[in-house]
C-alpha positions in Angstrom: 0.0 0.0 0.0 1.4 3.1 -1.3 0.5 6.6 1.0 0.7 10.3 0.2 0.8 12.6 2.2 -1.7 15.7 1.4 -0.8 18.8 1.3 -3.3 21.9 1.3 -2.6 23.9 -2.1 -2.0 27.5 -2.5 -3.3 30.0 -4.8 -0.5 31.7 -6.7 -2.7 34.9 -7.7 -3.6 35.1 -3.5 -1.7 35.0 -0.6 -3.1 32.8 2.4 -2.8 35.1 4.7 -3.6 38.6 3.5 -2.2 41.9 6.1 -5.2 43.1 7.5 -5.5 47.6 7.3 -5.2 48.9 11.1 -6.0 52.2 12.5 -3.7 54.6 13.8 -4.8 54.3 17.9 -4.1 51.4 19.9 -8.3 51.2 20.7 -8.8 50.7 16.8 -5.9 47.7 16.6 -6.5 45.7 19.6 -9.7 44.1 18.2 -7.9 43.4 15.0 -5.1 41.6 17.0 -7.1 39.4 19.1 -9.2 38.3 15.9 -5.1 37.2 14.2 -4.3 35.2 17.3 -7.4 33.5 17.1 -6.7 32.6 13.6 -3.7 31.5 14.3 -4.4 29.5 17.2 -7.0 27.8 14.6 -4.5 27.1 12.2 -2.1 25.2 14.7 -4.8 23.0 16.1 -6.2 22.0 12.7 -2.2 21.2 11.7 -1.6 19.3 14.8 -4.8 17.1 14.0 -3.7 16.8 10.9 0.2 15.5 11.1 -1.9 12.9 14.1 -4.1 11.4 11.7 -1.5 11.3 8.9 0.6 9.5 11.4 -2.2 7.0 12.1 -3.0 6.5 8.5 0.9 5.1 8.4 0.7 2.9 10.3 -2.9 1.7 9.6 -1.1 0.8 6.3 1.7 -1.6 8.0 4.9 1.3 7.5 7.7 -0.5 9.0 9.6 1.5 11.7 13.0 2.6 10.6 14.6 -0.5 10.6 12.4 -1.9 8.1 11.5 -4.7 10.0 8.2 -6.1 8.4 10.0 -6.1 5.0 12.4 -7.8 6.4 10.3 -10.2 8.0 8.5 -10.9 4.6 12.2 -11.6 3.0 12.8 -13.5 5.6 10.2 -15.7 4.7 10.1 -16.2 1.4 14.1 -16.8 1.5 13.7 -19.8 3.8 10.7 -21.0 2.0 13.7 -21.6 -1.5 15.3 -24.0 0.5 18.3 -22.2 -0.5 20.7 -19.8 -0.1 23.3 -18.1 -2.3 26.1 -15.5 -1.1 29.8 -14.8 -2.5 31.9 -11.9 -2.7 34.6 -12.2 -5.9 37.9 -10.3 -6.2 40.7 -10.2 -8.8 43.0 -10.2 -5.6 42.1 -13.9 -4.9 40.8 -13.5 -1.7 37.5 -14.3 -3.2 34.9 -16.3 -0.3 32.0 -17.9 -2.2 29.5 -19.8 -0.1 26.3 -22.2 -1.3 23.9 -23.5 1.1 20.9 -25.8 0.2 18.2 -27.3 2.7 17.3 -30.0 1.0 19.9 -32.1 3.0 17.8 -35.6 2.3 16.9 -35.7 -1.2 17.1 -38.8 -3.4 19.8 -37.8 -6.0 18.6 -38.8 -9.6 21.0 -41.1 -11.4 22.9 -39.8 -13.9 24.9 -40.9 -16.7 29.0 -41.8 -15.8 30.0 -40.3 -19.2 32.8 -41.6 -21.6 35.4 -41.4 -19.0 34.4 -43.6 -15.8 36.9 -46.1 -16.0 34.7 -48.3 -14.1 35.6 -51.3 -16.6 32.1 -50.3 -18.4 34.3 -49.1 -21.6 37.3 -49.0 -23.1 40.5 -46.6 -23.5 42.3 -47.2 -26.4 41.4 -50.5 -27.6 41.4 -52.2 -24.2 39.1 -51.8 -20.9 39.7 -49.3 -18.3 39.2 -50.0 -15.0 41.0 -48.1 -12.3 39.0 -49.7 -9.7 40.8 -53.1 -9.3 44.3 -51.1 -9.8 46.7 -50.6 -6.2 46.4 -47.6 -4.4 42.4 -46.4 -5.6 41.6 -46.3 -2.4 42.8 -43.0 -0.8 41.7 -39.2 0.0 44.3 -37.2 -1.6 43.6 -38.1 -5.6 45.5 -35.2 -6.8 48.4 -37.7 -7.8 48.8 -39.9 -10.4 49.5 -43.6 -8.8 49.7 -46.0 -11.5 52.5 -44.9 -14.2 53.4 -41.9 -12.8 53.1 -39.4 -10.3 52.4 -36.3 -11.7 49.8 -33.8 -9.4 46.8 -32.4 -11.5 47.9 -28.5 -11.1 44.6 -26.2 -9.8 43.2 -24.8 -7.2 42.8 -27.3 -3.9 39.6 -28.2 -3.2 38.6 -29.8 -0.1 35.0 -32.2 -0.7 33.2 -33.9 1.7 30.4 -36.6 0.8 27.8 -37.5 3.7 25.8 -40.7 2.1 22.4 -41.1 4.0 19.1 -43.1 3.9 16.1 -41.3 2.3 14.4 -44.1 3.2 15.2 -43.9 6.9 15.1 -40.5 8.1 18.2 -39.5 6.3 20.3 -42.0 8.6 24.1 -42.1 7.8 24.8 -45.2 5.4 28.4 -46.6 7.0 30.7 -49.3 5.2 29.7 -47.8 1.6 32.2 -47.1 -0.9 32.5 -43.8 -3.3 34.4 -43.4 -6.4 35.0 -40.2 -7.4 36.7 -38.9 -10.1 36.3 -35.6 -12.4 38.4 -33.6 -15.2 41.6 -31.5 -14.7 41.9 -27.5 -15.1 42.3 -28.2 -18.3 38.8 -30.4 -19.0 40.9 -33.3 -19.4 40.8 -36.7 -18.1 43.3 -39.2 -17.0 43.3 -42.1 -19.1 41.3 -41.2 -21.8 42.2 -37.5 -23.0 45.1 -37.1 -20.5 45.7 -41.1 -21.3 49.4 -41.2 -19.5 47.9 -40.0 -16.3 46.2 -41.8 -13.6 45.0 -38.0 -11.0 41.4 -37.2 -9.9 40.1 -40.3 -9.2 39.6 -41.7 -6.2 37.8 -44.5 -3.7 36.5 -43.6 -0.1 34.7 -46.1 2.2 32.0 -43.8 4.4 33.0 -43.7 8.2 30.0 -44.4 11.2 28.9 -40.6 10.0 28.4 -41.7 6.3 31.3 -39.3 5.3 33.7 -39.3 3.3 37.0 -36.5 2.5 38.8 -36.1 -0.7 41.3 -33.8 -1.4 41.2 -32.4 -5.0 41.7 -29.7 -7.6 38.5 -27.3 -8.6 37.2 -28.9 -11.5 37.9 -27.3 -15.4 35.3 -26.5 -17.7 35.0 -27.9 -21.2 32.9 -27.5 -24.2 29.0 -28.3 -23.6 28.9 -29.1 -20.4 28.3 -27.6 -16.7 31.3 -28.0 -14.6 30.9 -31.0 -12.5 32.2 -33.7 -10.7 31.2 -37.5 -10.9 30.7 -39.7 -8.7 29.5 -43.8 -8.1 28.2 -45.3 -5.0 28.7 -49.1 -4.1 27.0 -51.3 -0.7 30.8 -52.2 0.1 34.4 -51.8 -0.9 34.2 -55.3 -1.9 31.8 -54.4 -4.6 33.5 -51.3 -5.9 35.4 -53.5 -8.9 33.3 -52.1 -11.8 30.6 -49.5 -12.3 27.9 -52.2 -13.2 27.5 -52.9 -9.2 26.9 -49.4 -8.5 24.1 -48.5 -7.1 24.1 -45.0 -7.6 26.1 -43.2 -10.5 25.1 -39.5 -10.6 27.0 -36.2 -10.8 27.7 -32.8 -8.5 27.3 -29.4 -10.2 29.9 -26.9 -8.6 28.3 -23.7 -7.8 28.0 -21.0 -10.2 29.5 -18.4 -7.6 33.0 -20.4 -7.3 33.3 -21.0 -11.3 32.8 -17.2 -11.7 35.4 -16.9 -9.0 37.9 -19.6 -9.7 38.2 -19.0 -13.8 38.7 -15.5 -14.1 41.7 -15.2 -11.3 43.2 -18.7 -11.2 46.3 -19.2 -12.6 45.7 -22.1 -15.6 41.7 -21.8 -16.0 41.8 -19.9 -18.9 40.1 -22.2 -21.3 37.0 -22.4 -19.0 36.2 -19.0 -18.9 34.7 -18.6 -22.7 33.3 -22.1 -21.9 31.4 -21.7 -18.9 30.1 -18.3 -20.1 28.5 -20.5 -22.6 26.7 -23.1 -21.0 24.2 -23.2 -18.2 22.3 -25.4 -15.7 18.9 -24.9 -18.3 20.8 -25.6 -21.1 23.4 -28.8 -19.7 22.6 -32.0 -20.8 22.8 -34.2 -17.6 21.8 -31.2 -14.8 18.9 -29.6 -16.6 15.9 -32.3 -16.6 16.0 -32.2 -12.6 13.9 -30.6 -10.2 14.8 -27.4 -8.5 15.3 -29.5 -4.9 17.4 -32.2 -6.7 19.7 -29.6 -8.3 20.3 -27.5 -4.9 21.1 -31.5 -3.4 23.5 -31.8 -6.5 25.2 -28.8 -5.7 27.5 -28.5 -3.0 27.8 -25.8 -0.6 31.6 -24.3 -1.0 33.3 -21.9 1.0 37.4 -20.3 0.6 39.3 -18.7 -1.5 41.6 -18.9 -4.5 45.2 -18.4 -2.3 43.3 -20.3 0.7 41.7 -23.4 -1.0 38.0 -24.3 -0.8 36.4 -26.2 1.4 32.8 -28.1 -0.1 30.3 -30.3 1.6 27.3 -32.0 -0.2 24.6 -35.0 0.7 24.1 -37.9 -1.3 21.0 -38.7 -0.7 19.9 -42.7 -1.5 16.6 -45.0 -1.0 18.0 -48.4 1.1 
């Protein structure tokens, strides 16, 4: 409700209040000056009344005091009622602090395709079947190394992720004793052993603790032609099981937030391609992320805090019906 306040108008061609003629005796003015006070005293009363009721009308209305407190009430409201919430702060200087927060801490994550890199042992890398999951040393937290033929350490910006797997089925209960494969491109949208073939980084196996958790220690995703920058990621009932992606029982994807992309590329020394490229793509447009619900895509998203120099530091819930 918008209010006005009213103003009484005045007549250019007359003056409101018009000098009265007086006599030349004290006799002749003093009835002239009582009649002016008693105007006067007229005019304040009916402007007092008036500034009281324009008051009133105010707050009839709902004005907030000066702090604005029922708009911020409203705001208030309809933020919590997103389910999310969305702050960062970006600087050149890279002391940039991006932050992503969702609610939706127990929603089933949709399955999502493992893409033409997995090696899960469900395809093949030139000519023969990849599958870094029965190699030595997949199982660790730091997959920023190459183990297998060498030991070369994907350059990028560290990136510290932790998974919480929990039961959608069962009030979000932690699911201990499962096993997670991660594993995701370099800085340069490359993967180890397909399009970075003689390298073996960013790709990992965790076995979720009595919290459901697990920690890996990365590099902030590139981004490539056509697609959102992302992470992927396979869920098995036991380490025993984790030999190939066919006995997983979850394959599905995390979306890094849009604030740390638009951080991270600009400023970070060897993102370069993936500024054009994730200028050009977004979460409506992506193949994999854009056929999901609002609530799955705020699950699929992980909520990142740091800064270029400092590192980041990213949580998200995987959410799965047992």
């Amino acid at each position: 409700m918008s209010v006005h306040d009213s103003h009484p108008t005045r007549n250019n061609n007359s003056h409101a209040f018009t000098e009265p003629s007086h006599g030349h005796h004290l006799a002749d003015d003093l009835p002239l000056i009582s009649a002016q006070l008693l105007q006067r005293r007229r005019a304040l009363a009916w402007l007092g009344s008036t500034t009281a009721g324009s008051a009133l009308l105010l707050a009839g209305c709902g004005g907030g005091g000066s702090d604005g407190s029922s708009l911020a009430g409203l705001t208030s409201t309809t933020a919590a009622s997103s389910g999310t919430t969305t702050s960062s702060t970006s600087s050149s200087s890279g002391s940039t602090t991006t932050s992503t927060s969702s609610s939706s801490s127990c929603t089933a994550l949709p399955g999502e395709t493992a893409g033409p890199y997995p090696a899960d042992g469900t395809n093949s890398s030139s000519g023969a079947t990849s599958d870094v999951l029965t190699a030595s040393g997949i199982v660790r937290s730091d997959i920023r190394s190459s183990f297998i033929s060498t030991t070369t350490q994907a350059p990028g910006v560290l990136t510290t992720l932790t998974l919480t797997l929990v039961n959608t089925n069962s009030s979000c209960a932690p699911l201990a004793g499962y096993a997670i494969y991660l594993w995701h491109c370099d800085r340069d949208g490359n993967y180890s052993l397909y399009t970075a073939a003689a390298e073996s980084y960013l790709r990992g196996v965790q076995v979720t603790d009595a919290n459901g958790q697990v920690t890996f220690t990365t590099i902030f995703p590139g981004c490539y032609a056509g697609r959102w920058p992302h992470m992927h990621f396979e869920v098995f009932a036991s380490l025993a099981t984790a030999t190939t992606g066919r006995n997983a029982v979850l394959t599905s994807q995390l979306a890094m937030p849009s604030a740390a992309c638009s951080a991270v590329y600009p400023y970070a020394t060897g993102y370069t391609t993936s500024v054009n490229n994730f200028a050009a793509v977004s979460l409506t447009t992506d193949n994999v992320f854009s056929d999901n619900t609002a609530a799955q895509i705020a699950a699929m998203t992980p909520a990142m805090t740091g800064s270029i120099t400092a590192g980041y530091t990213a949580t998200a819930t995987i959410g799965i019906a047992r």
